[in-house]
N, C-alpha and C positions, 0 to 999 in steps of 0.2 A: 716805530712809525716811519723813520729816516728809509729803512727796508722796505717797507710797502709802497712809499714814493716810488722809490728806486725802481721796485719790479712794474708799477705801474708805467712807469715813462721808457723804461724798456719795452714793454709790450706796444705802447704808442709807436714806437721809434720802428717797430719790426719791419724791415723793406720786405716788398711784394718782389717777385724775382718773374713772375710772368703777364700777359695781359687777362683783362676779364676773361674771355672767352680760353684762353689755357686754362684760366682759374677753372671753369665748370663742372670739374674734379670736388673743387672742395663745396659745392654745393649741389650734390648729385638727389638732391628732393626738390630742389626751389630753382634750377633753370630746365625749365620744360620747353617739349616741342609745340609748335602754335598749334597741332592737333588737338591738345590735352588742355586747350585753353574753351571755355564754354561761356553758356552766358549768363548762367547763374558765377561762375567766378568771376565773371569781370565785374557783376553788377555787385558784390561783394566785397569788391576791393576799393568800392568806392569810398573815400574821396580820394584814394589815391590813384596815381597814373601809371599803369604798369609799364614799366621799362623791357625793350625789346634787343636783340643781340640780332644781328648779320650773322651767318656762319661763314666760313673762310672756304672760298673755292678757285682753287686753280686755275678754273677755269674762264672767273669773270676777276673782276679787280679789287675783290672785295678784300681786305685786309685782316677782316676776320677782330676788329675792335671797332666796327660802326656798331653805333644806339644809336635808338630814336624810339618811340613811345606807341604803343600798342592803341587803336583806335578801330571802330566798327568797319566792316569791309561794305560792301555796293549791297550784296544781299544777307539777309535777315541771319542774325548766326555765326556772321565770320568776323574773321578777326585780319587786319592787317599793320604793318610794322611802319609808320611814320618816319623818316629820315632824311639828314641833310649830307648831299654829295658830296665827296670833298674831290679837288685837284690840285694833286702836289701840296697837301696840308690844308688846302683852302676852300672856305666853304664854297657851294657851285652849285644853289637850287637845291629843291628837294626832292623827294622822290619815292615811294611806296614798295612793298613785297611784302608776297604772301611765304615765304619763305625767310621766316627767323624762330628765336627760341625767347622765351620771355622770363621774369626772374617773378616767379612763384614765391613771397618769402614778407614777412611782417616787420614791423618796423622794429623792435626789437632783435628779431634776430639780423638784418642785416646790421643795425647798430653793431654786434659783437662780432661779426663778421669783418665788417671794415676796421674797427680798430684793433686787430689780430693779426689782419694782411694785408693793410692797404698804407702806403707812403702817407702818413700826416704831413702839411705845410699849414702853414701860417698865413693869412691875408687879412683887411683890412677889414671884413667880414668876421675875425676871427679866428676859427681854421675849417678847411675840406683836407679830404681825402682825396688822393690820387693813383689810380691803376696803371703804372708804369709796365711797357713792353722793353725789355730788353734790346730786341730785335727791330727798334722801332727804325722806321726808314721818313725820307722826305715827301715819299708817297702815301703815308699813313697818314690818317688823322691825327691831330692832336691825343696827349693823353688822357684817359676818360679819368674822371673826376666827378666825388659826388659831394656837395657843396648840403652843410649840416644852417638850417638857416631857420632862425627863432621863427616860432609860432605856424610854421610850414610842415617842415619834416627835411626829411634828403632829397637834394634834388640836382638828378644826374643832369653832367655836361662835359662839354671837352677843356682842357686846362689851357688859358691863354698866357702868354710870358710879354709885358710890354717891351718897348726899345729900353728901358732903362732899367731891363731884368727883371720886373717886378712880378710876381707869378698869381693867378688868381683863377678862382673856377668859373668861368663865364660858359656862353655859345650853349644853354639850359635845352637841353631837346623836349621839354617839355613833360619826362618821368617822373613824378616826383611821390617821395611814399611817405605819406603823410604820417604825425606822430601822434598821439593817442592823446599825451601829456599838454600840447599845446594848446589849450582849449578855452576861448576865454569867456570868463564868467562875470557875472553880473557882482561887482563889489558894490557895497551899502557907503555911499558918499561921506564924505566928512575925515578921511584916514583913522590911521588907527592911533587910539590913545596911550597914555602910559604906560597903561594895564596891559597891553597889545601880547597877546602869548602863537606859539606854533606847536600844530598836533604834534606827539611824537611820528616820525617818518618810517617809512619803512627801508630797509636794504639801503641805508644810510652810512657813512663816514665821518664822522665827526659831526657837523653841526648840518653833514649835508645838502649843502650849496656853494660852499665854496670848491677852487680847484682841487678836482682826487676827492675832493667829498662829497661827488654824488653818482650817477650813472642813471642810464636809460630806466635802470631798474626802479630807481627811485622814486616812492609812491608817496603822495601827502596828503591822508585822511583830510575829509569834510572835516570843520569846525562843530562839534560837540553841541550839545541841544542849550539853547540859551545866549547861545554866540552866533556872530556873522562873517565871512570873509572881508576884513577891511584894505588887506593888501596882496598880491601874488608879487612876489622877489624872483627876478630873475636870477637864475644861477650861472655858475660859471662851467663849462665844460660843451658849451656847443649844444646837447642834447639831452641836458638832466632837465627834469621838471621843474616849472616854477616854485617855489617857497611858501607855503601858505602860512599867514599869516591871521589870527581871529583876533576880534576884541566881544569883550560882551555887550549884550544885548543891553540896552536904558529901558 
């Protein structure tokens, strides 16, 4: 068990060595040109916010790590890339192009995506993920960051560091891909009793809600014919599914 710990918090720990936009390598299905973006997809991906990428040009100032979020353009059909300027690291107004690439991709697989390559930190929140550039300069943006936040899903933004070091995902451009799992349901009043039992889980680790004992993967069966949901347990891990809990019917 000590081992599987082990290999899990390794895999956590894995640093990211380039920025998103270098990453587009490792997701060559899920960041698309905004040609290839339509409007049965976007109406598809509802309720979530599709996250939009700048491309990096020599010849404007773009850094080549702006987001900002994907929204309807002036006429019927199009799509344009919502985003906020920065100067010398600092936000500076916002400002539109039809020219970006957008990340094509579902809330599980980016789940195994970020915790494979992207810098874990810790905040009062919990923890996000961070896309660290190497090559970062004082003309870049902040580091983009995607902030795992109960009953939402991920929701990308740039990494802030207070005066007293403190580091957190804030400055939310508004992306956010919602989670499947967080869904809340109508529990039958009164909590649950003695008798209080949980469906078996699927793709589960031990008792599958505690830390290392669950994952995005983690599925928990409706309660059984005769039974109500009296309680959802939140879990531990940022983005494992709530805990279902039954009790029977009176």
């Amino acid at each position: 068990m000590m081992n599987i710990i082990h290999k899990v918090c390794a895999l956590l720990l894995y640093l990211m060595a380039a920025s998103f936009q270098a990453n587009a390598d490792e997701l060559p299905h899920h960041l698309k040109d905004a040609s290839q973006l339509t409007q049965s997809i976007y109406e598809k991906a509802k309720p979530s916010v599709l996250l939009c990428v700048l491309p990096f040009s020599p010849e404007s100032d773009m850094s080549g790590d702006i987001i900002g979020k994907v929204i309807p353009g002036t006429k019927p059909g199009t799509f344009i890339c919502e985003y906020t300027r920065f100067l010398h690291g600092v936000a500076n107004g916002s400002d539109v192009s039809t020219d970006f690439k957008w990340l094509g991709t579902t809330y599980d697989q980016l789940a195994s995506w970020l915790t494979s390559l992207a810098h874990i930190e810790k905040n009062d929140k919990g923890h996000y993920y961070v896309l660290r550039n190497p090559e970062h300069t004082p003309e870049h943006p902040p580091a983009i960051c995607a902030q795992s936040t109960l009953e939402k899903g991920f929701e990308f933004g740039y990494e802030t560091v207070s005066d007293d070091g403190q580091k957190s995902c804030g400055h939310f451009v508004g992306a956010v891909y919602s989670s499947p799992y967080f869904v809340f349901e109508d529990i039958v009043p009164g909590g649950c009793s003695s008798k209080s039992f949980s469906p078996d889980c699927e793709s589960c680790n031990g008792g599958g809600c505690g830390c290392f004992g669950c994952s995005s993967w983690t599925y928990w069966p409706p309660c059984p014919a005769g039974s109500h949901t009296c309680e959802m347990e939140t879990c531990c891990g940022g983005f494992c599914p709530r805990k279902r809990h039954c009790d029977w019917d009176k």
